[in-house]
Residue frames relative to the residue before (quaternion, step in Angstrom):
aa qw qx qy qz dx dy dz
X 1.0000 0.0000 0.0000 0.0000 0.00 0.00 0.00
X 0.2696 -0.7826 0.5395 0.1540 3.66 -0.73 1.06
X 0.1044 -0.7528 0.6498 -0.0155 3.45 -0.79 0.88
X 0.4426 -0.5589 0.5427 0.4441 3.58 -1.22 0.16
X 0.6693 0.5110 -0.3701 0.3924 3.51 -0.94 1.24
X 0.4329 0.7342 -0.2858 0.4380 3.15 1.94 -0.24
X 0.2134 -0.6942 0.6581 0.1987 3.56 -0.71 0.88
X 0.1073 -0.6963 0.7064 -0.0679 3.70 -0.93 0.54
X 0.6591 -0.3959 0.1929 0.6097 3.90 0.29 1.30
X 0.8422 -0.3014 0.0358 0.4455 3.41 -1.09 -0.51
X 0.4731 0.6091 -0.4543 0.4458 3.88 1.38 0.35
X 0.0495 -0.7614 0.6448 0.0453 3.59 -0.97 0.63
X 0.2260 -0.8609 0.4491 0.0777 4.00 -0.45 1.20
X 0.4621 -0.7781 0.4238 -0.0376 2.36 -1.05 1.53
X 0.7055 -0.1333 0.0973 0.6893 3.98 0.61 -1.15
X 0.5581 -0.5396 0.5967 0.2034 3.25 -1.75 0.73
X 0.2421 -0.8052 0.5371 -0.0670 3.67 -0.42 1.31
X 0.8371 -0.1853 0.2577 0.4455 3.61 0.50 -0.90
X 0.1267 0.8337 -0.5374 0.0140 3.57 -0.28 0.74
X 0.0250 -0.8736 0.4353 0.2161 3.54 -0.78 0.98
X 0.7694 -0.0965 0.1050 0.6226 4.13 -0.19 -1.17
X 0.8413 0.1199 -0.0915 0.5191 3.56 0.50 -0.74
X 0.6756 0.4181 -0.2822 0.5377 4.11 1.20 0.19
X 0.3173 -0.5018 0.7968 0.1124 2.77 -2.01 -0.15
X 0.2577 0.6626 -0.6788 -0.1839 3.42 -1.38 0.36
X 0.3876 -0.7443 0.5433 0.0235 3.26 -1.72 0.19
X 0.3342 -0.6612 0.5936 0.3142 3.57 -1.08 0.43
X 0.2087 0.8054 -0.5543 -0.0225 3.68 -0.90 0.66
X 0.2577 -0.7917 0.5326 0.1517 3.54 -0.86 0.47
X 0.4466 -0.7652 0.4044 0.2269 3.60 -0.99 1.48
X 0.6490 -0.4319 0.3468 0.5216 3.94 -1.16 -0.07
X 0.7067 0.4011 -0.4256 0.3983 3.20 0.80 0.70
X 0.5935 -0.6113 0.3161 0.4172 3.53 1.06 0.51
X 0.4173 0.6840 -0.4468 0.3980 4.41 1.90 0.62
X 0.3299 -0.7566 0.5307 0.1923 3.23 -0.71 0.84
X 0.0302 -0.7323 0.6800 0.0195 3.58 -0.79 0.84
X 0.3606 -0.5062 0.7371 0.2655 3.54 -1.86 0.17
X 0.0709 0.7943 -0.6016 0.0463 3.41 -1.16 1.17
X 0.2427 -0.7477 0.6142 0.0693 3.22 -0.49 1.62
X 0.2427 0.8028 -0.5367 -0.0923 3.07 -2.00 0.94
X 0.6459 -0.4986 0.4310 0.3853 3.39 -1.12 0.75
X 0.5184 -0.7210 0.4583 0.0378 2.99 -1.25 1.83
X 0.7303 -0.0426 -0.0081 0.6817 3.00 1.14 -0.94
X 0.3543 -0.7581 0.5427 -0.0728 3.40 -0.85 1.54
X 0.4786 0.5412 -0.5452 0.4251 4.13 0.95 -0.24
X 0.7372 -0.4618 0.4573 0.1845 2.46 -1.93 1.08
X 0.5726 0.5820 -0.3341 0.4709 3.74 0.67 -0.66
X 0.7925 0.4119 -0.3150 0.3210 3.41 0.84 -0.62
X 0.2533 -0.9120 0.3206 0.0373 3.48 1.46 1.31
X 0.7162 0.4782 -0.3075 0.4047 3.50 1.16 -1.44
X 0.6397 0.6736 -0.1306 0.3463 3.28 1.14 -1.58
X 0.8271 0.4823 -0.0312 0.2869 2.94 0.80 -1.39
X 0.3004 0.4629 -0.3213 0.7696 2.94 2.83 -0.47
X 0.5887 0.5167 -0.5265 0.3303 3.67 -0.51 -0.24
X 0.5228 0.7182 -0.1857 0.4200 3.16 0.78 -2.03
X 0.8860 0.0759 0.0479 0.4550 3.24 -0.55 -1.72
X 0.5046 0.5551 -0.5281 0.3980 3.45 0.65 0.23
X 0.6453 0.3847 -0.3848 0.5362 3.91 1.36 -1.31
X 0.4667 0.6476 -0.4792 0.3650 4.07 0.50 0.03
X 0.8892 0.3471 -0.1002 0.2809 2.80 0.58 -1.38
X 0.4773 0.5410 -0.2986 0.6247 3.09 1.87 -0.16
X 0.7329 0.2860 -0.3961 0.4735 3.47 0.43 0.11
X 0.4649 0.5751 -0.4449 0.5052 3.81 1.06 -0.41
X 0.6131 0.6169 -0.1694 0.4634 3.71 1.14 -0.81
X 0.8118 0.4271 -0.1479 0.3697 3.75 0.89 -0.55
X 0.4819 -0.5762 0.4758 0.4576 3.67 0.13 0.97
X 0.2912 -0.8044 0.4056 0.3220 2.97 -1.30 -0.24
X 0.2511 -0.8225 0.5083 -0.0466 3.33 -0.97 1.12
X 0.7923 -0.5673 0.1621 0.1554 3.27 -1.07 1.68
X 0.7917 0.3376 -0.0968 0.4998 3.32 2.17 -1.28
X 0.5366 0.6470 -0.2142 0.4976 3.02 1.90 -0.15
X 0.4553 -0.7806 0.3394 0.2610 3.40 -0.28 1.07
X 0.6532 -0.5904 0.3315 0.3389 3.80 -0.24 1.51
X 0.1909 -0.7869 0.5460 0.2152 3.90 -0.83 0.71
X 0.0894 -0.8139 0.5267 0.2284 3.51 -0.53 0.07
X 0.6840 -0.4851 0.2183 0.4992 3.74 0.63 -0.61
X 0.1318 -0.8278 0.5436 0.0437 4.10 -0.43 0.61
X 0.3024 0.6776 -0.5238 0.4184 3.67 -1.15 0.37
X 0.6017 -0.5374 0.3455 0.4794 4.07 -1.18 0.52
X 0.0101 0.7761 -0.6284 0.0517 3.14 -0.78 1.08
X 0.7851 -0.3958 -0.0886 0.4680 3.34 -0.33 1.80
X 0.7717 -0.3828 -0.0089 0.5078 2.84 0.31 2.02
X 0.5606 0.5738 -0.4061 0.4376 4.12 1.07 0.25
X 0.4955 -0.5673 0.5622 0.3415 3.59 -1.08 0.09
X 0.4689 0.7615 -0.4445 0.0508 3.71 0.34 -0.18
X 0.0710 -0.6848 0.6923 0.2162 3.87 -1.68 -0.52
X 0.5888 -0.6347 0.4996 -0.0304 2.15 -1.81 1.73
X 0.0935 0.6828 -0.7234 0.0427 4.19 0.40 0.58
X 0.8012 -0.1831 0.5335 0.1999 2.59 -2.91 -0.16
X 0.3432 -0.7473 0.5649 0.0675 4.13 -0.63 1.28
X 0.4859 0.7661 -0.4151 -0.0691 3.76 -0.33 0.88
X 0.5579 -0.6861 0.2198 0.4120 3.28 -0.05 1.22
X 0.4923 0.6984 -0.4680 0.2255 4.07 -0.20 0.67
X 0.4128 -0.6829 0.5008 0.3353 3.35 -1.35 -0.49
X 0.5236 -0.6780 0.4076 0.3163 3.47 -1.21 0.27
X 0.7424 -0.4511 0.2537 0.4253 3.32 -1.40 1.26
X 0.5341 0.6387 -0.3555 0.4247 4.07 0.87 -0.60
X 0.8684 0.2487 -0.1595 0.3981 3.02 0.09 -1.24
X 0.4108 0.6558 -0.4764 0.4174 3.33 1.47 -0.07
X 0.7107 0.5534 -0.2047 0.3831 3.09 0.32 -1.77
X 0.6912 0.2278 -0.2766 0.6275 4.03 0.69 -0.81
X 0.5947 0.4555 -0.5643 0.3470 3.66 0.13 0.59
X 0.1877 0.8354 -0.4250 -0.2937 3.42 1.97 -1.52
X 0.4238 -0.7143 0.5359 -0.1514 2.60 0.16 2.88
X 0.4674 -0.6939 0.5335 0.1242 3.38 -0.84 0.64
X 0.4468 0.4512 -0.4070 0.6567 4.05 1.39 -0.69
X 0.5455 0.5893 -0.4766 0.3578 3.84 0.16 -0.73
X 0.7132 0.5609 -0.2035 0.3680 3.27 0.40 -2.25
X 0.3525 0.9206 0.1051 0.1310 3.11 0.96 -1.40
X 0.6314 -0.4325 0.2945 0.5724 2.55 -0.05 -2.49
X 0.1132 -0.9047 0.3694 -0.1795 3.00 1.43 1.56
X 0.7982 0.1798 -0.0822 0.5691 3.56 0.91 -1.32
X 0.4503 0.4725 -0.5291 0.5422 3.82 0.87 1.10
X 0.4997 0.5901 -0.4004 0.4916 3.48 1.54 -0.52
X 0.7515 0.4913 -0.1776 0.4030 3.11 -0.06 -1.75
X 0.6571 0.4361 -0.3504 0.5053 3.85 1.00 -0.19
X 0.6965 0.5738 -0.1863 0.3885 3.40 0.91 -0.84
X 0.3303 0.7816 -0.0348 0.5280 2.84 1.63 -0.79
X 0.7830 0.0527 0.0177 0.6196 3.32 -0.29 -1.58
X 0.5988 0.4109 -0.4841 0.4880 4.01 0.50 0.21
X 0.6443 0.3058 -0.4330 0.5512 3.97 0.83 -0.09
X 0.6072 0.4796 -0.5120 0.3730 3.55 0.14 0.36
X 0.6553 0.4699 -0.3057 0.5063 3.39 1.16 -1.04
X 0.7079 0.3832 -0.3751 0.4598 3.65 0.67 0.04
X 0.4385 0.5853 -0.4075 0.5469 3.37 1.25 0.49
X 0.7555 0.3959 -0.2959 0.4300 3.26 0.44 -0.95
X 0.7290 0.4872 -0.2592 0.4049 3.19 0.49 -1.46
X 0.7732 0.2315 -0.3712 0.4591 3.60 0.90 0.40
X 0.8053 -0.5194 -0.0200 0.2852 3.35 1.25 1.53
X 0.5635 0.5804 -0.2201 0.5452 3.26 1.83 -0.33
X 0.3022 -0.6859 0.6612 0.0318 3.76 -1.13 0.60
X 0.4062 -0.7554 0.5142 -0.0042 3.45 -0.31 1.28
X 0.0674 -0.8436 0.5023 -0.1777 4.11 1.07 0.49
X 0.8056 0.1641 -0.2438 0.5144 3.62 0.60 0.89
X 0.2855 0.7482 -0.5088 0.3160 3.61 1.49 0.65
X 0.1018 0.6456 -0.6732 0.3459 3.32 -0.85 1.78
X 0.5706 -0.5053 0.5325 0.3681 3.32 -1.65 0.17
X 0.8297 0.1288 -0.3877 0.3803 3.33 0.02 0.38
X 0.5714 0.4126 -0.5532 0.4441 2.99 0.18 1.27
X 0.4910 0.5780 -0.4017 0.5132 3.59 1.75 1.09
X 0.0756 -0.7410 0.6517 0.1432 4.04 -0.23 0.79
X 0.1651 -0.6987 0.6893 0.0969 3.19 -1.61 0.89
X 0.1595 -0.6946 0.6445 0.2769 3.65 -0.52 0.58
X 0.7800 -0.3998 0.2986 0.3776 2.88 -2.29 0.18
X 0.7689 0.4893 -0.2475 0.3288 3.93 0.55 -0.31
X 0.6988 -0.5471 0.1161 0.4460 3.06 2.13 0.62
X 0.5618 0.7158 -0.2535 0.3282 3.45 2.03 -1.10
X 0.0733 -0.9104 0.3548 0.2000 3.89 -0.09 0.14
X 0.0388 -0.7697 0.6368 0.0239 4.08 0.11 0.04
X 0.5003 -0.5901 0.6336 -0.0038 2.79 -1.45 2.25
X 0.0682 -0.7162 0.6945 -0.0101 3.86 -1.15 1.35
X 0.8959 0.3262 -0.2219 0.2043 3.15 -1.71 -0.26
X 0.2134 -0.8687 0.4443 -0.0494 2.96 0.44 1.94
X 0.4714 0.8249 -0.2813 0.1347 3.69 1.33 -0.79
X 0.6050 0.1833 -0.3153 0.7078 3.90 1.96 0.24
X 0.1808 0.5952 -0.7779 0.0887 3.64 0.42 0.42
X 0.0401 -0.6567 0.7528 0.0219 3.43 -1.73 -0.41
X 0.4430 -0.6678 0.4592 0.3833 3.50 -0.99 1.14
X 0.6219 -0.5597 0.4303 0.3390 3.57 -1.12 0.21
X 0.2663 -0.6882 0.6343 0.2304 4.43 -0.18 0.96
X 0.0186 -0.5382 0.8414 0.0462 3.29 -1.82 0.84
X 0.5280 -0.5395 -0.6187 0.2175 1.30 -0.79 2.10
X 0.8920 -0.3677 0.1382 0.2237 3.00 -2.22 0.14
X 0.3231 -0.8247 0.4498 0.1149 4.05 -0.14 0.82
X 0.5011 -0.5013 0.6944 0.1241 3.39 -1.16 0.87
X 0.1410 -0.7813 0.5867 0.1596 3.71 -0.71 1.42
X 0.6545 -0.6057 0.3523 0.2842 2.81 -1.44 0.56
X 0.6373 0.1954 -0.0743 0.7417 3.42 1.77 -0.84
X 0.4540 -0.5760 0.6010 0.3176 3.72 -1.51 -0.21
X 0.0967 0.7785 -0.6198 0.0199 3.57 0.33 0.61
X 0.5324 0.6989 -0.3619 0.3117 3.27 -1.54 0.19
X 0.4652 -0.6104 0.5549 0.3210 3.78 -1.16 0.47
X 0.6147 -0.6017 0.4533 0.2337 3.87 -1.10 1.02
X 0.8635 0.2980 -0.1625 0.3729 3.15 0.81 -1.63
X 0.6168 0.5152 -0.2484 0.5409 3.75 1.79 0.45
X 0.4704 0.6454 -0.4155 0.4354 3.62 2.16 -0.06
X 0.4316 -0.7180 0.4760 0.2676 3.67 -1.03 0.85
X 0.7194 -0.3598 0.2785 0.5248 4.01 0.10 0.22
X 0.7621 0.3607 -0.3306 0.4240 3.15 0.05 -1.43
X 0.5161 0.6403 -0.4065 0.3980 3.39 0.96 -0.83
X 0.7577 0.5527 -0.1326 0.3207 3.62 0.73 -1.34
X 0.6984 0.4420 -0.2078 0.5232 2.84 2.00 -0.96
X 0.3070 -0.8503 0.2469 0.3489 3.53 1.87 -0.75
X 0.0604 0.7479 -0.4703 0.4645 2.65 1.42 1.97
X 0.7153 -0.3260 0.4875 0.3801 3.37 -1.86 0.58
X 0.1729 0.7065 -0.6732 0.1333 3.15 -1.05 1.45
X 0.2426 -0.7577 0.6055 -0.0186 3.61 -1.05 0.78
X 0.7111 -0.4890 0.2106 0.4592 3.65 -1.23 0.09
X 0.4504 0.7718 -0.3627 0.2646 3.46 1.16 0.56
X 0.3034 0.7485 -0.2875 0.5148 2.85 2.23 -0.81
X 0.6908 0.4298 -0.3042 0.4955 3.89 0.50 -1.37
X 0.6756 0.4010 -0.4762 0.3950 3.51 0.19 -0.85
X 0.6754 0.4205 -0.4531 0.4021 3.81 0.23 -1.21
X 0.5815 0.4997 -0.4655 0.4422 4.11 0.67 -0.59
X 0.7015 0.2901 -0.4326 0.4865 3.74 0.43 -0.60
X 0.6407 0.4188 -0.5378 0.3533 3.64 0.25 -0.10
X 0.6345 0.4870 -0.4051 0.4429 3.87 0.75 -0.07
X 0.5441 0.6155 -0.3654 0.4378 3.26 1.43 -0.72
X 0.7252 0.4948 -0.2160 0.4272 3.45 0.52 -1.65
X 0.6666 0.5237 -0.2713 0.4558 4.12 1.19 -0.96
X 0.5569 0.4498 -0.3106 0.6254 3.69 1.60 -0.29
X 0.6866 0.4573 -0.3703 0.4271 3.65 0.33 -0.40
X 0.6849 0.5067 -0.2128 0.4784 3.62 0.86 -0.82
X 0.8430 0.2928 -0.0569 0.4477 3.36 1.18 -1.22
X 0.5563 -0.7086 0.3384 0.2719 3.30 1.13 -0.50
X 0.6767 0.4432 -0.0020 0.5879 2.90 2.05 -0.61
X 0.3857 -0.7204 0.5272 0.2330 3.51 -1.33 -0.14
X 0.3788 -0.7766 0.4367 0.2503 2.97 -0.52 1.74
X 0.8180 0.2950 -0.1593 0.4674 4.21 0.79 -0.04
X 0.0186 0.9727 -0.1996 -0.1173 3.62 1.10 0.73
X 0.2074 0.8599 -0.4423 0.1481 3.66 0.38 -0.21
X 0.4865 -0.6562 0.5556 0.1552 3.34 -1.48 0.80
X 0.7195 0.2748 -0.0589 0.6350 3.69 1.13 -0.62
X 0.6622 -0.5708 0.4466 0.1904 3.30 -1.22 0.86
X 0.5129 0.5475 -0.2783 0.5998 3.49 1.63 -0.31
X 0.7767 0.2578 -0.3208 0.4769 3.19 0.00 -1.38
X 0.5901 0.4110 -0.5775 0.3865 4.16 0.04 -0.23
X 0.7181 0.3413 -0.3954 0.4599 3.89 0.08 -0.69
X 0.4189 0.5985 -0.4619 0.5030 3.87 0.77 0.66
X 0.5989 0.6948 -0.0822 0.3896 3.02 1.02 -1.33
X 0.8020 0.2518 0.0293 0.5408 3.01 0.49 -1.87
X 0.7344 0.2546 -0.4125 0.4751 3.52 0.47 -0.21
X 0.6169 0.3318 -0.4239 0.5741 4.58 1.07 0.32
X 0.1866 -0.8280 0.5038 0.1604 3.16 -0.61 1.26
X 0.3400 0.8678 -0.3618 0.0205 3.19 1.69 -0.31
X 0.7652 0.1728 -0.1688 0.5968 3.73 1.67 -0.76
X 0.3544 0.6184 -0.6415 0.2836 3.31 0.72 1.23
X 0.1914 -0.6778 0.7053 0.0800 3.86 -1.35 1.11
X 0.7136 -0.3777 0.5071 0.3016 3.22 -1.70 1.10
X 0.5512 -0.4661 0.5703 0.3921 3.30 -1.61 0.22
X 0.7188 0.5762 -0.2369 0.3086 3.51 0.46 -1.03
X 0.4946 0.5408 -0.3205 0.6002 3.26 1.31 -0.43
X 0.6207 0.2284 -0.4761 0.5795 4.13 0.57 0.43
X 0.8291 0.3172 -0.0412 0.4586 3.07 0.34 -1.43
X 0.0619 -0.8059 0.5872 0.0440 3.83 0.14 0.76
X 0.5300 0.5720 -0.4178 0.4662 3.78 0.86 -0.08
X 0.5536 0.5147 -0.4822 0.4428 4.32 0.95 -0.71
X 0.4366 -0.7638 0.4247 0.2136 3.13 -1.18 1.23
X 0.6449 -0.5181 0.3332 0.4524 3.98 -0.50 0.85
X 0.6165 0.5448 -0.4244 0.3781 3.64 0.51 -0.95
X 0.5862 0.4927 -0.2822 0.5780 3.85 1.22 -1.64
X 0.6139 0.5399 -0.4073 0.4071 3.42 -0.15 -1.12
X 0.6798 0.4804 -0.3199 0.4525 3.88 0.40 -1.14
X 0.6931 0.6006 -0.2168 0.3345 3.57 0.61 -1.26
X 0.4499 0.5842 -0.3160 0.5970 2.98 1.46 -1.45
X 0.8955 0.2733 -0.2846 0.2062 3.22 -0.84 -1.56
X 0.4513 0.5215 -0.4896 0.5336 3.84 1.50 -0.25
X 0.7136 0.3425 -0.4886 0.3671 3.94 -0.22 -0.43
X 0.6755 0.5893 -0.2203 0.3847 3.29 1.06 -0.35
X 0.4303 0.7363 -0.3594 0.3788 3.18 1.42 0.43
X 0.4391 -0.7061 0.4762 0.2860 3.59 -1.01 1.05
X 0.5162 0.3624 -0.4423 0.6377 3.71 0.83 -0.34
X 0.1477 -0.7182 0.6263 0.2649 3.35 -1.70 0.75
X 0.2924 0.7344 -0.4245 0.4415 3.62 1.77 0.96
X 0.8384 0.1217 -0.2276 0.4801 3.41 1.34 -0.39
X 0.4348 0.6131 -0.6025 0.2686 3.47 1.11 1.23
X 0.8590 0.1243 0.2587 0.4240 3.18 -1.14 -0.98
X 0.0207 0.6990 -0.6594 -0.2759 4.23 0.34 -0.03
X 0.8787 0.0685 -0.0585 0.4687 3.87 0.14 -0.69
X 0.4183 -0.7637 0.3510 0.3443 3.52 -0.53 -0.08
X 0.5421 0.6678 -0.4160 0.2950 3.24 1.18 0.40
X 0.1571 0.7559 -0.3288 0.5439 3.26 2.70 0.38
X 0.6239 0.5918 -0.3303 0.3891 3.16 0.18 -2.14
X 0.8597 0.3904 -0.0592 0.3242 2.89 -0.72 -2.13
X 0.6668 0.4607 -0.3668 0.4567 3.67 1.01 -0.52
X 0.4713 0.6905 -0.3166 0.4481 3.74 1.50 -0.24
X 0.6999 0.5202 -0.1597 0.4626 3.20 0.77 -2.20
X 0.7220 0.4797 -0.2580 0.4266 3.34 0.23 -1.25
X 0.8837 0.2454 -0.1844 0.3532 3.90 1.33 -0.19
X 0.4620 0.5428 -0.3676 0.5973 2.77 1.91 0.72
X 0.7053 0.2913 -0.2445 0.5982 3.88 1.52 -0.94
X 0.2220 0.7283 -0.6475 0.0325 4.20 0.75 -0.30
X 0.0765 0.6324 -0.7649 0.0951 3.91 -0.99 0.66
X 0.3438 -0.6686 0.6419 -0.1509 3.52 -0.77 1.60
């Protein structure tokens, strides 16, 4: 049982932070007085085969990534006094979720430094080979000064050339791209349509494909008959964004985005803030 006072090798915790189906994270500060966020596997037996590739696979894909400004800081992972746990980068915020149902002003803000950052941590995802299969607002921290870093690495999956039939359907329904839905050959394009749902909830408040059941959203997404522009909530998103959006948002994934370093070269010139 973790408690705040737990030594955990050289990390001793401090406040419960966030707990989800199979973790625990934590605020904890090394024998030098550095705060770190340490995440750990609730249950850690060997028996627990499915999880536990999950676990260390999102470890290891981030242990794996240069580092990069939106991507949440690695520190090191692996039994750590006798716990499954990883050791990331500590920053004091909340996730793009709870912003949004608070409609947090830092949100309001720094929405389109988001939305650039964003699509420049995806492109550094990709471009070192991994696909990111659970991009959503909450799994985006914003700290109090607006900055944000993309977490939870735990369905990355390298990227297929060409595009791969998953073994499982991992992933949030209302941020899967069709093909995903239909369980077709999907590739790191899957991310782009998720940031285009991502980016159409941030602007609007809403979901641009709703549904209670994993059916009814791919209903959704493949009749467009009640799908509304972003702009039609939000008449203030500038046409250039609005366009982008609606390419990631495309049911062929032949006519989003082919790579995301496209994306991000878009975002950055339709949202540039200097």
């Amino acid at each position: 049982m973790l408690e705040a006072g737990t030594r955990l090798g050289r990390y001793t915790l401090h406040e419960h932070i966030n707990a989800g189906g199979v973790s625990e994270i934590w605020l904890a500060t090394d024998e030098s007085g550095a705060p770190h966020a340490v995440r750990v596997m609730l249950d850690n037996s060997l028996l627990n085969f499915a999880e536990r590739r999950r676990f260390l696979m999102g470890a290891e894909v981030l242990q794996s990534l240069p580092p990069h400004p939106s991507i949440i800081g690695y520190v090191e992972h692996g039994k750590i006094g006798g716990e499954l746990a990883l050791v990331m980068e500590y920053v004091e915020g909340e996730n793009l979720k709870l912003r949004m149902a608070a409609n947090d002003p830092v949100l309001a803000e720094h929405a389109a430094q988001a939305l650039i950052d964003l699509a420049e941590a995806l492109e550094h995802l990709h471009d070192h080979g991994y696909m990111h299969l659970d991009f959503k607002p909450e799994n985006v921290v914003m700290t109090r000064n607006g900055s944000v870093r993309l977490i939870d690495f735990d369905l990355a999956q390298p990227i297929p050339k060409p595009p791969r039939k998953l073994d499982k359907n991992p992933g949030t329904p209302s941020y899967m791209a069709p093909e995903q839905l239909l369980r077709q050959p999907v590739d790191q394009r899957a991310d782009i349509w998720a940031y285009g749902v991502a980016a159409y909830e941030l602007l609007t408040f809403r979901k641009p494909f709703p549904g209670e059941t994993p059916d009814a959203i791919l209903r959704r997404q493949l009749d467009r008959s009640e799908f509304a522009p972003p702009s039609y909530a939000n008449p203030d998103i500038p046409p250039a964004l609005e366009k982008i959006i609606l390419r990631c948002l495309e049911k062929d994934p032949e006519r989003r985005y082919p790579v995301t370093a496209v994306l991000a070269h878009e975002v950055r010139q339709a949202l540039y803030v200097g």
